[in-house]
C-alpha positions in Angstrom: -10.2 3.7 -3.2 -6.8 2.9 -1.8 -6.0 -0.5 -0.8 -2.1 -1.2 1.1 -0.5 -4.2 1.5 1.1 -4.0 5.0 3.4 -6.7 7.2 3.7 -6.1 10.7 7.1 -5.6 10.7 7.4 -2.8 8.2 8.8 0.5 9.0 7.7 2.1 4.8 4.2 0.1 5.6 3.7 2.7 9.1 5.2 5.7 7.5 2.5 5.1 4.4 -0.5 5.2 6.7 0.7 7.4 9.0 0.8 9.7 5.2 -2.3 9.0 4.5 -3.7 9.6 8.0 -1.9 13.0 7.6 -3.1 13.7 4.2 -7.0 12.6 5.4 -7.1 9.7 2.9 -8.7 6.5 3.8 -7.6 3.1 2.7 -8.1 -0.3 3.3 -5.2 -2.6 5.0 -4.4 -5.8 4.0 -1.6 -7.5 6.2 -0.5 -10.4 3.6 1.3 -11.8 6.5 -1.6 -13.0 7.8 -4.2 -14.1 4.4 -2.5 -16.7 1.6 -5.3 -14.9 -0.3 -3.3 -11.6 0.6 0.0 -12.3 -0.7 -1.2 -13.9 -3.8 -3.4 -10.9 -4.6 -0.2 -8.6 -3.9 1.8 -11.0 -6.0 -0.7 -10.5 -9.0 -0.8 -6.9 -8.6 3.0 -5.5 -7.7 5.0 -8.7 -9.3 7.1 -9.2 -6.1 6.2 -9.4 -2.8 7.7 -6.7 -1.0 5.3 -4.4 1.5 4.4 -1.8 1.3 2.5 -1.8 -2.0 -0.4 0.4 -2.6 -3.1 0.3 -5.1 -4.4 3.7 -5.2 -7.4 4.0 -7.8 -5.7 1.7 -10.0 -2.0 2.8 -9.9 -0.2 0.5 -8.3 2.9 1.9 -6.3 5.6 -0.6 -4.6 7.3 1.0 -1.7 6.7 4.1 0.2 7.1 6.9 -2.2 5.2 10.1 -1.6 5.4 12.1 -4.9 4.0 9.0 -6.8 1.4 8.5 -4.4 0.3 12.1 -4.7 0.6 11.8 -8.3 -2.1 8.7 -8.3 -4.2 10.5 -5.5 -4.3 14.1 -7.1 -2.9 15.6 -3.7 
């Protein structure tokens, strides 16, 4: 299961789905900008609250940064 914590202003937050789009992995969006709920769950999880941040299976990955995401994702 992958999970990303999106705005929608962010360039990283596009170029992260547009990955996993490429890559055939599906994920779950969560636009904090829009849910308190969001940005406190993103707070708990990452520490900070910078977007993009993506929970994949567990690892949690802050930023857009392929070879850790393929790391967490076995790709």
């Amino acid at each position: 299961m992958v999970k990303i914590y999106t705005t929608q202003t962010c360039p990283y937050c596009v170029m992260a789905k547009d990955y996993f789009k490429s890559k055939g992995v599906q994920y779950e969006e969560v636009d904090v900008s829009a849910s308190e709920t969001a940005r406190e769950e993103l707070i708990k999880k990452s520490h900070q609250m910078g977007v993009p941040v993506i929970d994949a299976n567990g690892a949690i990955i802050v930023g857009f940064n392929r070879t850790e995401i393929d790391k967490a994702l076995g790709l």
